[in-house]
N, C-alpha and C positions, 0 to 999 in steps of 0.2 A: 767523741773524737774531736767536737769543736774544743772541747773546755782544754783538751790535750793539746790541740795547736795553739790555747793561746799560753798554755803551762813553759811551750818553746818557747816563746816571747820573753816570758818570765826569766826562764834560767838561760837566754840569752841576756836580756838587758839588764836586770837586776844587780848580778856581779860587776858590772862595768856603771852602775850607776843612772844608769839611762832610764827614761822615763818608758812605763810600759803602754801606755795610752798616742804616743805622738812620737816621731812621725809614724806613719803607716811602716807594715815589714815590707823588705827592699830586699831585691839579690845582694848579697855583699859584696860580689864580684863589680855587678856595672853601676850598680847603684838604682835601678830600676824597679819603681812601686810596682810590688806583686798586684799583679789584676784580680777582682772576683774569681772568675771561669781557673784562676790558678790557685788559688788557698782553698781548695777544699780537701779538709783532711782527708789523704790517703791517696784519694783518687787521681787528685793531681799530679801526685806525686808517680805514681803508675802513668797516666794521659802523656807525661813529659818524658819521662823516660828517666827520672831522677836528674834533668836537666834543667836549668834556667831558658826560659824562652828566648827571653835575648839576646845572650851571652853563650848558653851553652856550657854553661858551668856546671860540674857538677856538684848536685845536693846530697848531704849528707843523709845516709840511711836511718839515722838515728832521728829523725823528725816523723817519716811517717810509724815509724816504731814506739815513737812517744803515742803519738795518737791514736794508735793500735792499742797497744797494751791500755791507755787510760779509759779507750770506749768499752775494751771489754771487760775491765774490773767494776767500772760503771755499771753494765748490763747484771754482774754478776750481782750486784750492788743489788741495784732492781729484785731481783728475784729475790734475793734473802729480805729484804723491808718491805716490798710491795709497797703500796701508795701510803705511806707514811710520813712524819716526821723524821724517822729514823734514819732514812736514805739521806737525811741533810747530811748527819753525822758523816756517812760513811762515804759521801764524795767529798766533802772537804777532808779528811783526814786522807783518802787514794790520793786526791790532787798533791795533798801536802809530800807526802812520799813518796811521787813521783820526781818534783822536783829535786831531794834529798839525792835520789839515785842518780841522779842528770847531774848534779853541780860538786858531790862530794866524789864519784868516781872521772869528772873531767878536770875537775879545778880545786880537789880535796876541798872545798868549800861547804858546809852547810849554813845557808842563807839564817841571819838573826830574824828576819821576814815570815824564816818557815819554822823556827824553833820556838820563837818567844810571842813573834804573833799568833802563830799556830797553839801556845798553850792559855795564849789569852781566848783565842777559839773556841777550842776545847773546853773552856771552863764557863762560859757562857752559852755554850751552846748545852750545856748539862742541865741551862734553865727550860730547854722545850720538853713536853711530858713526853712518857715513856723510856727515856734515855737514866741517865747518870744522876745521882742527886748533886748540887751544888761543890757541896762539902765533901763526896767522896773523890770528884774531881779534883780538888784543890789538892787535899791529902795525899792522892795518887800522884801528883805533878811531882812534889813536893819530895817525897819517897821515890819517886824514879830516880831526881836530879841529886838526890843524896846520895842516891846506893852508887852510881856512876861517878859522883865526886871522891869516893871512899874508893873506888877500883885506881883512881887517876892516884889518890894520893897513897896508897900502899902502891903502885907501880913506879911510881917517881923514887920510893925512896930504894925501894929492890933495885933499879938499876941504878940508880946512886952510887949503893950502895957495891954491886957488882961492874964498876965504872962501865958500865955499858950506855953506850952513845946513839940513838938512834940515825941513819943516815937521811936526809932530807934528798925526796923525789927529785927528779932531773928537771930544773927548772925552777925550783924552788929551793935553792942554795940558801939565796938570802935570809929564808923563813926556817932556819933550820930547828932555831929555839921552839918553837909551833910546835914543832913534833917531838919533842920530847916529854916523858909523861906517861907514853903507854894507853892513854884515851885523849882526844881533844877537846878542847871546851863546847866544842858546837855538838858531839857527842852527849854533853852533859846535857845541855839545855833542849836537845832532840828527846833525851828520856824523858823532860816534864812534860814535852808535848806528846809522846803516846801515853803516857800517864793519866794524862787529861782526858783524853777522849778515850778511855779503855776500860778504866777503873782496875783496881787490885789483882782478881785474878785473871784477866786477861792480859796486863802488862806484866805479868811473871811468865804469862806463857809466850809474850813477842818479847823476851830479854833473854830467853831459857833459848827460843830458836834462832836469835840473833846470834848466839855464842856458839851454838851446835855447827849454823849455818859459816860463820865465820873461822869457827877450829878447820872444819872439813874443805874448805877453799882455802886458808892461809895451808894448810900441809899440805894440800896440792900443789898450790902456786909455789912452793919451794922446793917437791917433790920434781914437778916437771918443768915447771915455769922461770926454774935459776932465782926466783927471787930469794934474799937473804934474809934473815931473823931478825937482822936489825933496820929494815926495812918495808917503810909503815905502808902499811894496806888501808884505805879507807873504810870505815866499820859501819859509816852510816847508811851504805848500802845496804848491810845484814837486819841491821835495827828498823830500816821500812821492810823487806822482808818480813821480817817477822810480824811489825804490827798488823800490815796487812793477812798473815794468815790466822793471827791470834783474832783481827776481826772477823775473818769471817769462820773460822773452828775455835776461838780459844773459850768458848763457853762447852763445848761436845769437850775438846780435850783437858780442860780442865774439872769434868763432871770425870770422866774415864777414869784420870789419874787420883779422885778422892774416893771412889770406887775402889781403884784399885790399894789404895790404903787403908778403905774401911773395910 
């Protein structure tokens, strides 16, 4: 839960350029350094009442929720690698996905920090035993970031082609070109970093649930939700979804399904 509260920090300052080391975090409200007795993930946040001590501001729900979810996909972590090298893999890879879902469904953003550093991660971190060999990480990167560049550019020219225009989020007028394309670039470079740390068939099985998971919420969200078709949804939510379930099932569901075709 610490690594989670400092993951806010991250996908607070980062987008804005700010450094994540200095100054200390501060209510944004009075401007006042948070104390020890009050950054402790979760509890604080309960002890105060979702309040700033000072000010009385209130804090966003999405903070101690960050650090909830990240302590217990951590824990979950634990139990599947037990005292390993392994467990390295699978908390940088959760930390990295956590931020994806934080900055690409608040700020349609996915950080080049968590894409491109994250596959340089990924591919070094294939050098500690037990894990990935070198080479199939590279490959994997490689092959994610292609098959996603080949979905952006067969979607570009289909609604080219069918003058279909996507409409840019409220707020983001200016950026309208961004969205057009049918996948984003931060999408692209997001597949080389589950690539990397996944290898082959478990990155087929976190792109297969990214796409399941994304059809079944983009037709709701227009089913009930009013939103329109031409109306971009951010995807890199679905694609940490799914890495993370392909990390921790995509070797059982991809044993299932070769089974099930042998």
């Amino acid at each position: 839960m610490c690594i989670g509260s400092f993951l806010n920090v991250v996908i607070w300052r980062v987008p804005l350029g700010k450094s994540i080391v200095s100054p200390p975090s501060a209510c944004p409200g009075c401007g006042k350094e948070i104390e020890p007795q009050d950054n402790i993930p979760v509890l604080s946040y309960l002890i105060l009442k979702g309040k700033c001590r000072n000010c009385s501001m209130s804090i966003s729900v999405k903070y101690p929720v960050t650090e909830l979810i990240t302590g217990i996909l951590f824990a979950f972590a634990a139990l599947q690698t037990g005292y390993s090298l392994a467990f390295v893999n699978y908390a940088v890879l959760i930390a990295l996905m956590v931020v994806v879902v934080r900055t690409d469904l608040e700020q349609f953003i996915i950080l080049d920090e968590v894409s491109i550093g994250g596959t340089v991660a990924g591919i070094l971190l294939a050098l500690l035993p037990g894990g990935l060999d070198i080479l199939t990480s590279l490959v994997t990167a490689v092959a994610g970031a292609s098959f996603f560049l080949l979905i952006r550019a067969g979607a570009s020219i289909y609604l080219k082609k069918k003058n279909i225009r996507t409409e840019a989020p409220e707020g983001f007028e200016d950026e309208e070109d961004e969205f057009q394309g049918g996948m984003g670039w931060g999408d692209i470079k997001l597949a080389a970093c589950i690539g990397a740390f996944l290898g082959p068939a478990s990155t087929v099985i976190a792109f297969f649930a990214a796409f399941i998971l994304g059809a079944i919420s983009g037709g709701a969200m227009m089913a009930f939700g009013g939103k329109k078709r031409n109306t971009p949804i951010p995807f890199g939510p679905f694609m940490a979804a799914g890495a993370v379930l392909a990390l921790f099932f995509g070797e059982p569901l991809w044993n299932a399904y070769m089974n099930l075709l042998g």
